[in-house]
mmCIF file of the N, C-alpha and C atoms, coordinates in Angstrom:
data_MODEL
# 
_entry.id   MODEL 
# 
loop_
_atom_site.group_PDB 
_atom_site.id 
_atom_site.type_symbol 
_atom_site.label_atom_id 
_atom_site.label_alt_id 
_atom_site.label_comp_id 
_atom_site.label_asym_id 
_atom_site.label_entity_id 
_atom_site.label_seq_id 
_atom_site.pdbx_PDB_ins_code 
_atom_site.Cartn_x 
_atom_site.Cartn_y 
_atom_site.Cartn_z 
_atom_site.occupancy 
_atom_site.B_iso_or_equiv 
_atom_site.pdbx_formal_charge 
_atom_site.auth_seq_id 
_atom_site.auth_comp_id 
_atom_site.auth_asym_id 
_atom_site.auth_atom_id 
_atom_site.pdbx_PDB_model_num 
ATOM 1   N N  . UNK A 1 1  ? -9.713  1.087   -2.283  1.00 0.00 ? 1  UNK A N  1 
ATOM 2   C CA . UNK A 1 1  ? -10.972 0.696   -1.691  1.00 0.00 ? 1  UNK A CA 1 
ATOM 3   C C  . UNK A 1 1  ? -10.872 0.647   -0.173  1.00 0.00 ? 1  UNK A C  1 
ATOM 4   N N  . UNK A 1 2  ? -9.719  0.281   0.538   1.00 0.00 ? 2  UNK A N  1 
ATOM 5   C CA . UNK A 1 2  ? -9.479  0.008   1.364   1.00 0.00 ? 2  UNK A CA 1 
ATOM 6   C C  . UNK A 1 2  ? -9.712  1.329   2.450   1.00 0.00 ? 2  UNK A C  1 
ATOM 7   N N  . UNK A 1 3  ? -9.059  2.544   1.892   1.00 0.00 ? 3  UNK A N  1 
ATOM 8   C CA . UNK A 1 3  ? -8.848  3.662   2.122   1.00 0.00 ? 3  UNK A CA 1 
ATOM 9   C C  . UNK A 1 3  ? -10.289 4.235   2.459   1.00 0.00 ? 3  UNK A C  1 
ATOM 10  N N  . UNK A 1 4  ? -11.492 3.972   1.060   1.00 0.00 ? 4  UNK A N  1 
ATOM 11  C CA . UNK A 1 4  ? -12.133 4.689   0.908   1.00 0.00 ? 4  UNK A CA 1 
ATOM 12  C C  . UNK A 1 4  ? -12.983 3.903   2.169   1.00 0.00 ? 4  UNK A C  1 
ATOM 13  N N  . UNK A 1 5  ? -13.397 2.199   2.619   1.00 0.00 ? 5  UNK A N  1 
ATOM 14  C CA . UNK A 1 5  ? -14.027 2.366   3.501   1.00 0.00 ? 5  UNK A CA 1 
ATOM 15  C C  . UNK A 1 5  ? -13.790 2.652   4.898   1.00 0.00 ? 5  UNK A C  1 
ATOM 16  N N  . UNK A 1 6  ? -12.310 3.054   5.504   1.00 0.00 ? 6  UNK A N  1 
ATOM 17  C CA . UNK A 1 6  ? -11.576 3.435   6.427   1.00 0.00 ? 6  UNK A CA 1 
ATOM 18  C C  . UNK A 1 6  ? -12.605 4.743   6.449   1.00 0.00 ? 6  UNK A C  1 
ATOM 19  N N  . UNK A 1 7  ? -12.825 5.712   5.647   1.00 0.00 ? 7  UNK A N  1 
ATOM 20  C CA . UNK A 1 7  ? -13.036 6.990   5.760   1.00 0.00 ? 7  UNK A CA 1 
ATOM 21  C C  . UNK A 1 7  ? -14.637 7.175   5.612   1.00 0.00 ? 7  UNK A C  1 
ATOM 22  N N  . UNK A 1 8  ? -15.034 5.847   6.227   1.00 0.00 ? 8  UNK A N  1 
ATOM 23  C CA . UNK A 1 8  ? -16.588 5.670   5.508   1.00 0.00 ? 8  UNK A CA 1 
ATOM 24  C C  . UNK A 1 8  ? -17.254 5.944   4.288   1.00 0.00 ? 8  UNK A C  1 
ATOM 25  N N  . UNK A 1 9  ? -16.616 6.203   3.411   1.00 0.00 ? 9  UNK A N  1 
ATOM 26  C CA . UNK A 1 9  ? -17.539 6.465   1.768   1.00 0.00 ? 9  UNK A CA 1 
ATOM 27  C C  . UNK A 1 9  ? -18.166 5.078   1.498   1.00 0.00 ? 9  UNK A C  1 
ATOM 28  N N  . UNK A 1 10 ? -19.693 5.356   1.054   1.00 0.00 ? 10 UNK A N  1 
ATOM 29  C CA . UNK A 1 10 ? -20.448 5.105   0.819   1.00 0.00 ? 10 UNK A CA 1 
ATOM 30  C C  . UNK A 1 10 ? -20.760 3.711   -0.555  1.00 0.00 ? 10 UNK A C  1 
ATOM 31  N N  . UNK A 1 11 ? -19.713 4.551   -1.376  1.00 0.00 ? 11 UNK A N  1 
ATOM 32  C CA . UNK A 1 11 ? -20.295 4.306   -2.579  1.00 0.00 ? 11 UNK A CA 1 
ATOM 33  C C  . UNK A 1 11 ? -18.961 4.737   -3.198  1.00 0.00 ? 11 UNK A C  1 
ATOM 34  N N  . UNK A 1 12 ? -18.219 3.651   -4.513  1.00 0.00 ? 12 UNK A N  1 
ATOM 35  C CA . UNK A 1 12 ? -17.248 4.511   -5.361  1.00 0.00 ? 12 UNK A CA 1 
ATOM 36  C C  . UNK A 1 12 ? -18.451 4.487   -6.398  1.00 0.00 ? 12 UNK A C  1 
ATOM 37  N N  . UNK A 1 13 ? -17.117 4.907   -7.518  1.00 0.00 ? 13 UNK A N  1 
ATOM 38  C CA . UNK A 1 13 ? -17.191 5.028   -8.736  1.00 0.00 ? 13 UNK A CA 1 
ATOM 39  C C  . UNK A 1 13 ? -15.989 4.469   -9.880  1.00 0.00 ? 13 UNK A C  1 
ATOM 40  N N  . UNK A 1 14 ? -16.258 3.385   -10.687 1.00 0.00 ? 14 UNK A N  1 
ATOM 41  C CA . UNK A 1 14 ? -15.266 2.326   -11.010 1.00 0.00 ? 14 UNK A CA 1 
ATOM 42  C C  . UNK A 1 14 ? -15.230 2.804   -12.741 1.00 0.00 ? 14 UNK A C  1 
ATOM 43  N N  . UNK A 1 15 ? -14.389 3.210   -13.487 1.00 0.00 ? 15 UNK A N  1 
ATOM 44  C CA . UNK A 1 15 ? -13.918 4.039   -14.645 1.00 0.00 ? 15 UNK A CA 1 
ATOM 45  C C  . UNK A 1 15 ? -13.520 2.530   -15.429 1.00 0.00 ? 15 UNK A C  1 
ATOM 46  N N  . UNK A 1 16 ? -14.474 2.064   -16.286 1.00 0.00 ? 16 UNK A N  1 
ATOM 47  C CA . UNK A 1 16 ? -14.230 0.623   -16.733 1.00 0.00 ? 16 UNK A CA 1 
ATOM 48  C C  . UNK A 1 16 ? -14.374 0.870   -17.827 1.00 0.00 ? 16 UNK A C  1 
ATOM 49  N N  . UNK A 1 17 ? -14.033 -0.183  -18.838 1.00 0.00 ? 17 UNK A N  1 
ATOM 50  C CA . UNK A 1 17 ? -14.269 0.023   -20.320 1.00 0.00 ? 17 UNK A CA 1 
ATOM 51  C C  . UNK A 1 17 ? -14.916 -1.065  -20.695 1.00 0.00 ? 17 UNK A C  1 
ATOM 52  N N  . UNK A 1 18 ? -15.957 -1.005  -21.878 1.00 0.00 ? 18 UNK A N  1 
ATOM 53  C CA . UNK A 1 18 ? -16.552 -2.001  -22.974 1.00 0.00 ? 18 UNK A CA 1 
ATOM 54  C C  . UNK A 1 18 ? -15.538 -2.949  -23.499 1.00 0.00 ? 18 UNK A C  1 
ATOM 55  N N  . UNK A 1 19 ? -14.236 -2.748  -23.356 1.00 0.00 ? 19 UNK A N  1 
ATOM 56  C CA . UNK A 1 19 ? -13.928 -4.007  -23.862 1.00 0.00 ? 19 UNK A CA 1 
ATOM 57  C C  . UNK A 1 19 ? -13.593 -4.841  -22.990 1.00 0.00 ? 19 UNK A C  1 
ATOM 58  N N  . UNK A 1 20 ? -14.131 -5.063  -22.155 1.00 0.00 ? 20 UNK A N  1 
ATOM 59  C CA . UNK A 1 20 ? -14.437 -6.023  -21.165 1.00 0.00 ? 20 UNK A CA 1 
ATOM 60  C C  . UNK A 1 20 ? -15.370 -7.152  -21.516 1.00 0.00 ? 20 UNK A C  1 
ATOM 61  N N  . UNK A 1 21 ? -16.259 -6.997  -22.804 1.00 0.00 ? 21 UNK A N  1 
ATOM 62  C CA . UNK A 1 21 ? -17.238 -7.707  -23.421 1.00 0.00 ? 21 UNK A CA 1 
ATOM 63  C C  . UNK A 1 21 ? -16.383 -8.674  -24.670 1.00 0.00 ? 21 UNK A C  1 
ATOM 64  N N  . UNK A 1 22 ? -15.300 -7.947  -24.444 1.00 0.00 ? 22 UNK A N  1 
ATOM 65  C CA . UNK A 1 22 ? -14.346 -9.067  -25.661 1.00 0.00 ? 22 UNK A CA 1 
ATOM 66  C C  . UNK A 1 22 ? -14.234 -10.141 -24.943 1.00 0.00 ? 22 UNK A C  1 
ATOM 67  N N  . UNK A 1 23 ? -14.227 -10.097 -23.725 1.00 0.00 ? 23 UNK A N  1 
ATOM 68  C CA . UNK A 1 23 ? -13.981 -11.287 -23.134 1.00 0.00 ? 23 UNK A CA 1 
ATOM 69  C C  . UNK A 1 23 ? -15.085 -12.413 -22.209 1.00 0.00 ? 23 UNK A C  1 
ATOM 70  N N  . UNK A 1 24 ? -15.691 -11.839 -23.183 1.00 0.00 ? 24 UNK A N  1 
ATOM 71  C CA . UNK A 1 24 ? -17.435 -12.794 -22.768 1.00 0.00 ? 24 UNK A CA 1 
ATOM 72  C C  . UNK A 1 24 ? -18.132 -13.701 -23.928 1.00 0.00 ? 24 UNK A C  1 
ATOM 73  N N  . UNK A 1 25 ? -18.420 -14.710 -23.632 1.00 0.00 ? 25 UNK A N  1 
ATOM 74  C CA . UNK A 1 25 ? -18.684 -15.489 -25.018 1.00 0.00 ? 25 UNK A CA 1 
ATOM 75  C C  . UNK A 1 25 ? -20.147 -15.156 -25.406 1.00 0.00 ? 25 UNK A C  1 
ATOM 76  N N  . UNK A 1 26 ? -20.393 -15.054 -26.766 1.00 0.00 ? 26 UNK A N  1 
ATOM 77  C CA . UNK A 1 26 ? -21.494 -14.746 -27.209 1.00 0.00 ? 26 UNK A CA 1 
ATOM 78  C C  . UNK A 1 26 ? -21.746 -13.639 -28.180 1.00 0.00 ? 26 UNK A C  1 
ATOM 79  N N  . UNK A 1 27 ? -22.743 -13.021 -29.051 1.00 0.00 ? 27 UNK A N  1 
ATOM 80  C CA . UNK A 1 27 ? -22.981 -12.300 -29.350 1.00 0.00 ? 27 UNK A CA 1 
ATOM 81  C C  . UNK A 1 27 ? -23.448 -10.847 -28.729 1.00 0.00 ? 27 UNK A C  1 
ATOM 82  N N  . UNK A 1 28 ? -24.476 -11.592 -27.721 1.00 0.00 ? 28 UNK A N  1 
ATOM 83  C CA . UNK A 1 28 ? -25.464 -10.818 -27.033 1.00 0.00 ? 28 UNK A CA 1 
ATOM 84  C C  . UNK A 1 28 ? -24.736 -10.658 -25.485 1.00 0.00 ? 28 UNK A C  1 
ATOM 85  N N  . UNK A 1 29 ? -24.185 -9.383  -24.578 1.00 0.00 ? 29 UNK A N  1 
ATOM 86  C CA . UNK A 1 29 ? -23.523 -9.370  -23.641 1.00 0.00 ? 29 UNK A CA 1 
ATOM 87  C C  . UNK A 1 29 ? -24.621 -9.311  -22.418 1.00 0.00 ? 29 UNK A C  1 
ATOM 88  N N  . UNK A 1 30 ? -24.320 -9.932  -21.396 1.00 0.00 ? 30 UNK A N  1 
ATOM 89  C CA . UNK A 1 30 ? -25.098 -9.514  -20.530 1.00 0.00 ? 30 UNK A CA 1 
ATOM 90  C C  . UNK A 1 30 ? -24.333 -9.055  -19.085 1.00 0.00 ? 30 UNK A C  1 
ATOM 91  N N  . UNK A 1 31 ? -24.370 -8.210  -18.193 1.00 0.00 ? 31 UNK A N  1 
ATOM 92  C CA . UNK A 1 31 ? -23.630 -7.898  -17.383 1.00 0.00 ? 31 UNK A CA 1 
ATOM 93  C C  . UNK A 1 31 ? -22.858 -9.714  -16.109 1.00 0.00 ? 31 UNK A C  1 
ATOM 94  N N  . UNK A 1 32 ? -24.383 -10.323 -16.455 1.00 0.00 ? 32 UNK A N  1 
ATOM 95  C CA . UNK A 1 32 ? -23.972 -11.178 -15.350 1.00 0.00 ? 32 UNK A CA 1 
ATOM 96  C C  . UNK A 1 32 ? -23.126 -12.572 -16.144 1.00 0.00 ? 32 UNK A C  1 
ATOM 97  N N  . UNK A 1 33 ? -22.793 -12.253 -17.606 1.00 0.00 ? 33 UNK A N  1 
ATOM 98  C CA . UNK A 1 33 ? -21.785 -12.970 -18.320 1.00 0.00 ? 33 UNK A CA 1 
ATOM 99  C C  . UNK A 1 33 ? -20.356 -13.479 -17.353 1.00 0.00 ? 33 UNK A C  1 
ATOM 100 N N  . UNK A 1 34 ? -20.234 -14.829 -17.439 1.00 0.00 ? 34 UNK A N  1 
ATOM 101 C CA . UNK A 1 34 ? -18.699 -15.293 -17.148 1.00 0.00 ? 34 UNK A CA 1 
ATOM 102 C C  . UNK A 1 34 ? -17.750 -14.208 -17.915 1.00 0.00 ? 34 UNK A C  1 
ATOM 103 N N  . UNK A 1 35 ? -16.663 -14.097 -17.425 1.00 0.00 ? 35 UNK A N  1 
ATOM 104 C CA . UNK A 1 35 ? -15.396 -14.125 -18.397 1.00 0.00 ? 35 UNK A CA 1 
ATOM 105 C C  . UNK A 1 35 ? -14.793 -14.828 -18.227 1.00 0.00 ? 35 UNK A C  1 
ATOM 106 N N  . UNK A 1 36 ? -14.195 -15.092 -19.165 1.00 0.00 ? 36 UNK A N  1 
ATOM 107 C CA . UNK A 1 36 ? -13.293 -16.313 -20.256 1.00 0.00 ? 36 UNK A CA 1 
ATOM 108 C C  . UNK A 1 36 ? -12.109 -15.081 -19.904 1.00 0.00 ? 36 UNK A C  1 
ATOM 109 N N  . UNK A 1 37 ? -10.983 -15.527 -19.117 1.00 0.00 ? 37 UNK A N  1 
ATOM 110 C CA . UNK A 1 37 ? -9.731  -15.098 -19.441 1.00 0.00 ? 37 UNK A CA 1 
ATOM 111 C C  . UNK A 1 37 ? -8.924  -15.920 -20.640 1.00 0.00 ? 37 UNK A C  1 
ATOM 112 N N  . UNK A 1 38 ? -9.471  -16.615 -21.033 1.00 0.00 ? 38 UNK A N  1 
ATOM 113 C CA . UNK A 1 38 ? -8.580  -16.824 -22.307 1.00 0.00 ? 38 UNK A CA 1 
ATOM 114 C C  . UNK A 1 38 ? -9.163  -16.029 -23.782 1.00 0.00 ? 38 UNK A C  1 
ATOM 115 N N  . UNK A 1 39 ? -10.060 -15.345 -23.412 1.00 0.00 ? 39 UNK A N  1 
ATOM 116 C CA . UNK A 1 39 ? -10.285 -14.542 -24.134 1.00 0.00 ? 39 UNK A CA 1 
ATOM 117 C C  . UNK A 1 39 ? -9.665  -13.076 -24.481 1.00 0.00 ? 39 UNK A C  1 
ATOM 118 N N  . UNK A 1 40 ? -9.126  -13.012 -23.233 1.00 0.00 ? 40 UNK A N  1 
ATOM 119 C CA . UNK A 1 40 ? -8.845  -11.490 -23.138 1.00 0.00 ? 40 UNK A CA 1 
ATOM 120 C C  . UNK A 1 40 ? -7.528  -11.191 -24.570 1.00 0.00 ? 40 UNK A C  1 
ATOM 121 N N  . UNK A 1 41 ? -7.072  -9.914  -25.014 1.00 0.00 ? 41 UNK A N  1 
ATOM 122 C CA . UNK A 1 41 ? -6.777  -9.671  -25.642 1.00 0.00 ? 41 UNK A CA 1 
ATOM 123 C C  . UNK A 1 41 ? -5.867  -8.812  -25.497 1.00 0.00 ? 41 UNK A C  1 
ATOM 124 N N  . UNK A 1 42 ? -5.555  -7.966  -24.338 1.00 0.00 ? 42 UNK A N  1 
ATOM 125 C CA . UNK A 1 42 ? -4.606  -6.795  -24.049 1.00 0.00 ? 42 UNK A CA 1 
ATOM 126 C C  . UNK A 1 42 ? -4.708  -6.663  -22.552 1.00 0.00 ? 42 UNK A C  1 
ATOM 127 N N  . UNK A 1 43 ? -3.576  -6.107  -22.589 1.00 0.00 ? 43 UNK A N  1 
ATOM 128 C CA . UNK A 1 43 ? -2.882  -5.789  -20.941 1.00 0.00 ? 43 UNK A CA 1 
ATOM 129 C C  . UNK A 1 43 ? -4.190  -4.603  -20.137 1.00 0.00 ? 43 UNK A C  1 
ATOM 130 N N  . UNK A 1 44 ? -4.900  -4.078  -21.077 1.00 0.00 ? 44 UNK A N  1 
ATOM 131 C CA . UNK A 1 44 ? -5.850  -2.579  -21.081 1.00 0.00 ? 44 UNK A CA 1 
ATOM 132 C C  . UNK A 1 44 ? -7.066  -3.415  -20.322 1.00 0.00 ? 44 UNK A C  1 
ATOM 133 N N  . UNK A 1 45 ? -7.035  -3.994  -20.859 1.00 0.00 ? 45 UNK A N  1 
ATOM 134 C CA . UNK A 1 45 ? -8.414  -5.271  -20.602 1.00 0.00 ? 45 UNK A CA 1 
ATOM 135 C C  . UNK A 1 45 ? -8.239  -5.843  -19.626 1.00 0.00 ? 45 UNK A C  1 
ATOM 136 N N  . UNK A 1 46 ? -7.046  -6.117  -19.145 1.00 0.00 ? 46 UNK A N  1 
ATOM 137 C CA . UNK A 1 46 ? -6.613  -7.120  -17.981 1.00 0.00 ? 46 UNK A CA 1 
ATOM 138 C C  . UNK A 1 46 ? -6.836  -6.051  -16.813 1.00 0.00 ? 46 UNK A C  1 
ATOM 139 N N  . UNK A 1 47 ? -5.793  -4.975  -16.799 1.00 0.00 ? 47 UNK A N  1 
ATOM 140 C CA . UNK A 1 47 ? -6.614  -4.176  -16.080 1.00 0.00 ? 47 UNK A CA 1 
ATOM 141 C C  . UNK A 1 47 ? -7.678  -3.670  -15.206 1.00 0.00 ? 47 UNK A C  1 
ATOM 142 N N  . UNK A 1 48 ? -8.118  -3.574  -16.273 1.00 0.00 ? 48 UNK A N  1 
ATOM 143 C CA . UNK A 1 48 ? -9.532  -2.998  -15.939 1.00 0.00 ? 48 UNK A CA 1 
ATOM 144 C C  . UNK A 1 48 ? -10.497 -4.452  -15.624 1.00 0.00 ? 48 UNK A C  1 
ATOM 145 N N  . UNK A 1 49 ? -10.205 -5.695  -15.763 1.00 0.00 ? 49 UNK A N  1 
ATOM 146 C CA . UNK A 1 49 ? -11.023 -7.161  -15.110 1.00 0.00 ? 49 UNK A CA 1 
ATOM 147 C C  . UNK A 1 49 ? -10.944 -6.771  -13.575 1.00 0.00 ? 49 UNK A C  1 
ATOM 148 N N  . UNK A 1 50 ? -9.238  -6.900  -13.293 1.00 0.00 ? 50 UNK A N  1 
ATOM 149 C CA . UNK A 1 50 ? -8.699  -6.451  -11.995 1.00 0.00 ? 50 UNK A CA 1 
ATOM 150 C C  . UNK A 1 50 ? -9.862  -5.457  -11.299 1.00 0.00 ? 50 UNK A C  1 
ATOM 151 N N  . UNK A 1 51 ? -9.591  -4.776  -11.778 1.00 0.00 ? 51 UNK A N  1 
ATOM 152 C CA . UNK A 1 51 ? -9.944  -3.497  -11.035 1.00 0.00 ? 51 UNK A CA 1 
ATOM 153 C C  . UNK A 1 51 ? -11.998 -3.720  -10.594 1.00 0.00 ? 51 UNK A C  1 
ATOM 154 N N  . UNK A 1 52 ? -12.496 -3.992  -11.834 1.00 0.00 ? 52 UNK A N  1 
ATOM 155 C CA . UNK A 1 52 ? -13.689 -4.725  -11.187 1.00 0.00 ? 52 UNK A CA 1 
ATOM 156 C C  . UNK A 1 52 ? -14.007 -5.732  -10.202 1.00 0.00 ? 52 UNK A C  1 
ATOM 157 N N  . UNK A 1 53 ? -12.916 -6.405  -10.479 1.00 0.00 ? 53 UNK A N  1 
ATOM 158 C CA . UNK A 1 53 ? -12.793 -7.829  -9.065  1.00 0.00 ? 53 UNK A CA 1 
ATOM 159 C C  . UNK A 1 53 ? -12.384 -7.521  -7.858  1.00 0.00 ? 53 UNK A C  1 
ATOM 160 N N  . UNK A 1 54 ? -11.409 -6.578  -8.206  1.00 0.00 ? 54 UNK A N  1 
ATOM 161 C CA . UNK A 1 54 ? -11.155 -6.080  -6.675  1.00 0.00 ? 54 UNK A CA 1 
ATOM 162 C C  . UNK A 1 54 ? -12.427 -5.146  -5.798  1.00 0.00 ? 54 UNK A C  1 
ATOM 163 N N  . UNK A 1 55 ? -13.208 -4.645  -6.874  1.00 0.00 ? 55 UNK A N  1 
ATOM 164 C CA . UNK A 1 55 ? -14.260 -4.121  -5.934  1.00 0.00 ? 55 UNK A CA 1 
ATOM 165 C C  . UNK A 1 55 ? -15.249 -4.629  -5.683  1.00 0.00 ? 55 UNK A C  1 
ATOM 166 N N  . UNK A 1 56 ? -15.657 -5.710  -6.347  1.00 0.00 ? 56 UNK A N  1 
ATOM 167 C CA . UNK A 1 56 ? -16.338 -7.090  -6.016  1.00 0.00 ? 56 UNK A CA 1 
ATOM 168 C C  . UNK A 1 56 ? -15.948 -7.681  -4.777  1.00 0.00 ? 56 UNK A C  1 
ATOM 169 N N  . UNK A 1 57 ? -14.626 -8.037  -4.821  1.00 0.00 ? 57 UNK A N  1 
ATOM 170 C CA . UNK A 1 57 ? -13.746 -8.910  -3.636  1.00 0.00 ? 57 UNK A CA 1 
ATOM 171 C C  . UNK A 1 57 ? -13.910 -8.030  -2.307  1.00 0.00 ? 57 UNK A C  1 
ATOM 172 N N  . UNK A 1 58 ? -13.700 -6.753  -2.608  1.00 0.00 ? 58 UNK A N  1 
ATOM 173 C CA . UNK A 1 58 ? -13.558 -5.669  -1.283  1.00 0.00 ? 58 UNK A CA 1 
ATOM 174 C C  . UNK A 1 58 ? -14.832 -5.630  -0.203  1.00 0.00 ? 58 UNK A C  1 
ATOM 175 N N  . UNK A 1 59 ? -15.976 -5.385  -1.435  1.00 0.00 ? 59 UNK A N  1 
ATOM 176 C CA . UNK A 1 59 ? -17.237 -5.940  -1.160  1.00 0.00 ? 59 UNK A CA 1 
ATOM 177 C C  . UNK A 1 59 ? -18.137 -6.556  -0.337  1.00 0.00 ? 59 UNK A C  1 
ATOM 178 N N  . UNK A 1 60 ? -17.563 -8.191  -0.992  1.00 0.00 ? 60 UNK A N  1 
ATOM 179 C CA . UNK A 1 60 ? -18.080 -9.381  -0.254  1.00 0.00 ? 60 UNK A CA 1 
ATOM 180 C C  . UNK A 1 60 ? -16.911 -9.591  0.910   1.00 0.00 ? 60 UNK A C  1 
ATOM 181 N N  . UNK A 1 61 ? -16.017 -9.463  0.991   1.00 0.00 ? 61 UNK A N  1 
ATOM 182 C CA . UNK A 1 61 ? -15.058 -9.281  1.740   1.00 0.00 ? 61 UNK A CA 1 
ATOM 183 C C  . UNK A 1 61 ? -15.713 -8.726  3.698   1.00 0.00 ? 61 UNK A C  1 
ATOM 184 N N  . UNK A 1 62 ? -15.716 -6.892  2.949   1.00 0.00 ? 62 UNK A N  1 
ATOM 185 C CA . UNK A 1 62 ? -16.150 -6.529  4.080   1.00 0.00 ? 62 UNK A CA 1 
ATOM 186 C C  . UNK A 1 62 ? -17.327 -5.910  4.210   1.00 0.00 ? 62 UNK A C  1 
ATOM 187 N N  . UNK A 1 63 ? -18.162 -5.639  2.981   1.00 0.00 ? 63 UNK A N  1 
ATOM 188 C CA . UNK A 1 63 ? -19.502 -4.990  2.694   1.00 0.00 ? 63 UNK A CA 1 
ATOM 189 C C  . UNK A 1 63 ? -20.159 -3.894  2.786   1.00 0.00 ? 63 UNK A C  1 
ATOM 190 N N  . UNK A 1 64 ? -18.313 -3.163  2.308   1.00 0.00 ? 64 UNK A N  1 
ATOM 191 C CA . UNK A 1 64 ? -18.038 -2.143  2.052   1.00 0.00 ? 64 UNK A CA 1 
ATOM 192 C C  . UNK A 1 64 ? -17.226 -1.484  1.418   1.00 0.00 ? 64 UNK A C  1 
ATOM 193 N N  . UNK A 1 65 ? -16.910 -0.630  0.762   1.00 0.00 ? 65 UNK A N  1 
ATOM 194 C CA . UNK A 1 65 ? -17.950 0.856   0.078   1.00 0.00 ? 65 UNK A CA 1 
ATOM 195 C C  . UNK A 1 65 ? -18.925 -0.512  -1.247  1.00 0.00 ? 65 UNK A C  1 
ATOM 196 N N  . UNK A 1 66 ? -20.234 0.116   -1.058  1.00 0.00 ? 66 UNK A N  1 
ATOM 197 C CA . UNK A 1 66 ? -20.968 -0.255  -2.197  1.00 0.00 ? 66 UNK A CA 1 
ATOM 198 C C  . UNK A 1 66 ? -20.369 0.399   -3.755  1.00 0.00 ? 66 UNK A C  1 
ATOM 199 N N  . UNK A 1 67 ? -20.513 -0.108  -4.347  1.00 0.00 ? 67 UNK A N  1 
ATOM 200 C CA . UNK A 1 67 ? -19.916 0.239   -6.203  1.00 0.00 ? 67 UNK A CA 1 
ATOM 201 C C  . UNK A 1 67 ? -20.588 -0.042  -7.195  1.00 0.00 ? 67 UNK A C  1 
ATOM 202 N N  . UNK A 1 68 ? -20.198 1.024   -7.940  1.00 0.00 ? 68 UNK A N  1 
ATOM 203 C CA . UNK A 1 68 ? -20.856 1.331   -9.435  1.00 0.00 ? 68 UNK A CA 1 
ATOM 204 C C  . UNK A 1 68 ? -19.957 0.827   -10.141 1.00 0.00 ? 68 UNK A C  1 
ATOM 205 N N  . UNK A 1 69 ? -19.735 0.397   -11.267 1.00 0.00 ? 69 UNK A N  1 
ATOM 206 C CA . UNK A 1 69 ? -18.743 0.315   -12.420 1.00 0.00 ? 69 UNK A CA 1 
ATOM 207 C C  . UNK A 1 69 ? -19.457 0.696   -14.146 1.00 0.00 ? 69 UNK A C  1 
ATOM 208 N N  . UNK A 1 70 ? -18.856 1.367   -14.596 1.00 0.00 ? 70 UNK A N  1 
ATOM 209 C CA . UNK A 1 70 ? -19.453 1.980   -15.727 1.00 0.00 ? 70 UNK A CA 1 
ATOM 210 C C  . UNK A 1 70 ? -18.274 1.859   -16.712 1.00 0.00 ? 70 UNK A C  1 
ATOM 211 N N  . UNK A 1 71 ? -18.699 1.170   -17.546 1.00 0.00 ? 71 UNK A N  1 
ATOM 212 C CA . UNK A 1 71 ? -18.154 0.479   -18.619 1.00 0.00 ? 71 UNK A CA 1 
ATOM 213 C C  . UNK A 1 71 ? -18.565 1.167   -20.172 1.00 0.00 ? 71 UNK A C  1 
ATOM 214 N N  . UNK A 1 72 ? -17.430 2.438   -19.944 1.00 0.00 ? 72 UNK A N  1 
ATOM 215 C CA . UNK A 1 72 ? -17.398 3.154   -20.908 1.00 0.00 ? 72 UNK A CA 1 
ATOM 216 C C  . UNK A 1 72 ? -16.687 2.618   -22.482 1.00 0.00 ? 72 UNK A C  1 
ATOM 217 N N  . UNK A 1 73 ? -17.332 2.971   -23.295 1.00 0.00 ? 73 UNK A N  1 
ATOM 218 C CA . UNK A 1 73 ? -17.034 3.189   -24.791 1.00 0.00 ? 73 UNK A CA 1 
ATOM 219 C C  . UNK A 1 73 ? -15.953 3.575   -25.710 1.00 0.00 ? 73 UNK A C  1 
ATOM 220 N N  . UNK A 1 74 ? -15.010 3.210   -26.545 1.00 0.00 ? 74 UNK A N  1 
ATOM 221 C CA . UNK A 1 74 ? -14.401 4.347   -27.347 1.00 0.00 ? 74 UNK A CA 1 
ATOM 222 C C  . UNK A 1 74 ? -15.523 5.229   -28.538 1.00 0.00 ? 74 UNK A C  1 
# 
């Protein structure tokens, strides 16, 4: 992230997965859901939390590159 706003980009693109919702309480998911790290279930999952927070953190940080995260399926 760091890199990318050095070089001015705009905007990433964040390669996330659905089971990121294992670790949200409820039936019904909603993006702006807490996670419960005591929920989590695998190192795959942990991951990929990381990797959303860090572009969150990078973000509010310096308010920059803006980000997508797409929270793909098996």
């Amino acid at each position: 992230m760091s890199e990318a706003r050095k070089s001015g980009v705009k905007r990433v693109f964040i390669a996330s997965t659905s089971f990121i919702t294992a670790a949200q309480e409820g039936k019904i998911k909603k993006e702006s859901a807490p996670i419960d790290i005591t929920l989590i279930d695998s190192i795959y999952t942990t991951t990929k939390i990381a990797c959303e927070a860090l572009a969150h953190s990078n973000y509010k940080e310096y308010g920059a590159p803006h980000y997508t995260i797409l929270r793909y399926g098996s």
